[in-house]
C-alpha positions as CSV (number, residue, x, y, z in Angstrom):
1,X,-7.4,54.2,14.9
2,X,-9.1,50.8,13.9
3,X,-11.1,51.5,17.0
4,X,-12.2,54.8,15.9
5,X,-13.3,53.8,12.8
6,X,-15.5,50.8,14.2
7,X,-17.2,53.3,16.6
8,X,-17.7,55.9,13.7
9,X,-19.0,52.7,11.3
10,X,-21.7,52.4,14.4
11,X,-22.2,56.3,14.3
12,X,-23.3,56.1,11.0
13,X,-25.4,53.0,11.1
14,X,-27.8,53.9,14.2
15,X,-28.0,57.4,12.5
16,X,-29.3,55.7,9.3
17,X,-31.4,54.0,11.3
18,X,-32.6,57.1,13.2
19,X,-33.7,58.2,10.0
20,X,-35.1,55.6,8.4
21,X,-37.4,55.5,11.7
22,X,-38.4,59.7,11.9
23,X,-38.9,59.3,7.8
24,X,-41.9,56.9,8.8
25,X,-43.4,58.5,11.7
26,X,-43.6,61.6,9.7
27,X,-45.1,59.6,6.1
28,X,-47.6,58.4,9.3
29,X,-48.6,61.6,10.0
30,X,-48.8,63.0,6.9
31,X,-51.4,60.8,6.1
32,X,-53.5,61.1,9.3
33,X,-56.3,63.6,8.1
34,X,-56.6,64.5,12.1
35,X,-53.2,65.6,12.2
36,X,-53.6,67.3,9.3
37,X,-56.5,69.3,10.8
38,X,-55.0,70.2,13.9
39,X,-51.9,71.6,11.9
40,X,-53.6,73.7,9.6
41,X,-55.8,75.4,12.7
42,X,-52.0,75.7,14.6
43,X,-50.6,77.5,11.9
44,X,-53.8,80.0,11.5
45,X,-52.9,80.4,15.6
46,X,-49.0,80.8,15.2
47,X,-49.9,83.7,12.5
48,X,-52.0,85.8,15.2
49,X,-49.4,85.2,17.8
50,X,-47.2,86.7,15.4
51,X,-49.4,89.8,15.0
52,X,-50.1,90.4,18.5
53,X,-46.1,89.8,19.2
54,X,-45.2,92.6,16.4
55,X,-47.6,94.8,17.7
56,X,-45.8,94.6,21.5
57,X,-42.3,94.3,20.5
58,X,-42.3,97.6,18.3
59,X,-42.9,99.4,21.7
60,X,-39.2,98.0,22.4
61,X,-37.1,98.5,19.2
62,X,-34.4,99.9,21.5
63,X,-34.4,97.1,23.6
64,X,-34.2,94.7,21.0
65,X,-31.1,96.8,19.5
66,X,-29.3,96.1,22.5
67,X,-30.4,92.5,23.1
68,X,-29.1,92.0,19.4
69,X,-25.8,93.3,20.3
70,X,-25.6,91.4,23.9
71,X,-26.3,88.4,21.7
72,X,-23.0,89.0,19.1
73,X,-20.7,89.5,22.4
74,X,-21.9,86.5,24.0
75,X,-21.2,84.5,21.1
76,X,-17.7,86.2,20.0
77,X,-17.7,85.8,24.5
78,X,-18.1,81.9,23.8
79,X,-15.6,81.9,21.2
80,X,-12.7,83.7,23.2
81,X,-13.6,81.4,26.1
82,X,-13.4,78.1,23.8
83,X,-10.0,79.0,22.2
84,X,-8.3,79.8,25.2
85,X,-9.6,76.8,27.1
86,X,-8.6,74.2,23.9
87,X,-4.6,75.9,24.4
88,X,-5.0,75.3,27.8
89,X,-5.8,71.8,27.4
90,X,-3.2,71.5,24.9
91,X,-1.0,72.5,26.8
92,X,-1.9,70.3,28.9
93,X,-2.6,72.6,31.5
94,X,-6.0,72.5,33.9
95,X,-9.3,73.9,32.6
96,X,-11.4,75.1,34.9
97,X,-12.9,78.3,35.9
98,X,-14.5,79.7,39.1
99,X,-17.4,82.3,39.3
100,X,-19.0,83.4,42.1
101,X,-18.4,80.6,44.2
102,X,-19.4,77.8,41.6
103,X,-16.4,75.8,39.8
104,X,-16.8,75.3,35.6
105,X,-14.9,72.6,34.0
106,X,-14.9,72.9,30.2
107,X,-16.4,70.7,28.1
108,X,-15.0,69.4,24.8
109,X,-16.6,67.2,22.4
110,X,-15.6,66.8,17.9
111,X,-18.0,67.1,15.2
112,X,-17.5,64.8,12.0
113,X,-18.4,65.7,8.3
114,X,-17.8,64.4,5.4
115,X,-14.5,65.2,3.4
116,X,-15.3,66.2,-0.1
117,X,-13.3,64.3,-2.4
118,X,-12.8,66.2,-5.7
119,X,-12.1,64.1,-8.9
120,X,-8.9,65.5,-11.0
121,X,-10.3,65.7,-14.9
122,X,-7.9,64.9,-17.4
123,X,-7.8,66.3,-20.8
């Protein structure tokens, strides 16, 4: 455990780190009147691309029904597929899938946040 803690200390330090750097790059750029400039005339772009997009996408609203519903069953699709691969693994059984000719291994990986720690008031 002492090994995974170190590991998570360095985690946390290079993403402090990360930060620190992207908070100055963008302080940088939000002084740079060019920049400034160039975003203001990309944003009165991105708001006609947006117009001409509404205009062709409500010839498809049935299309985009069914794209939105293709898009729920691949992600409840990715959820089935996830489950039953992490019992497999726990099982410690092999995880791999084959379609059409091409071999899938899964792919596992843990996501850390932090643990809110509620204080007990006493009256």
């Amino acid at each position: 455990m002492k090994q995974l803690s170190m590991i998570f200390s360095e985690f946390v330090k290079l993403k402090t780190d990360e930060k620190t750097i992207k908070a100055s790059i963008k302080e940088a750029l939000l002084n740079s009147k060019m920049y400034q400039d160039r975003l203001a005339e990309l944003q009165t772009m991105k708001a006609d691309l947006k117009m001409i997009e509404k205009t062709i996408t409500d010839e498809f609203t049935k299309d985009l029904d069914k794209l939105d519903n293709i898009k729920i069953e691949i992600e409840e699709n990715k959820m089935m597929t996830t489950d039953v691969a992490l019992t497999l693994l726990l099982k410690g059984e092999s995880v791999e899938v084959e379609h059409e000719g091409q071999k899938y291994e899964a792919v596992m990986s843990a996501k850390w946040k932090k643990v809110k720690q509620y204080a007990l008031l006493l009256h």
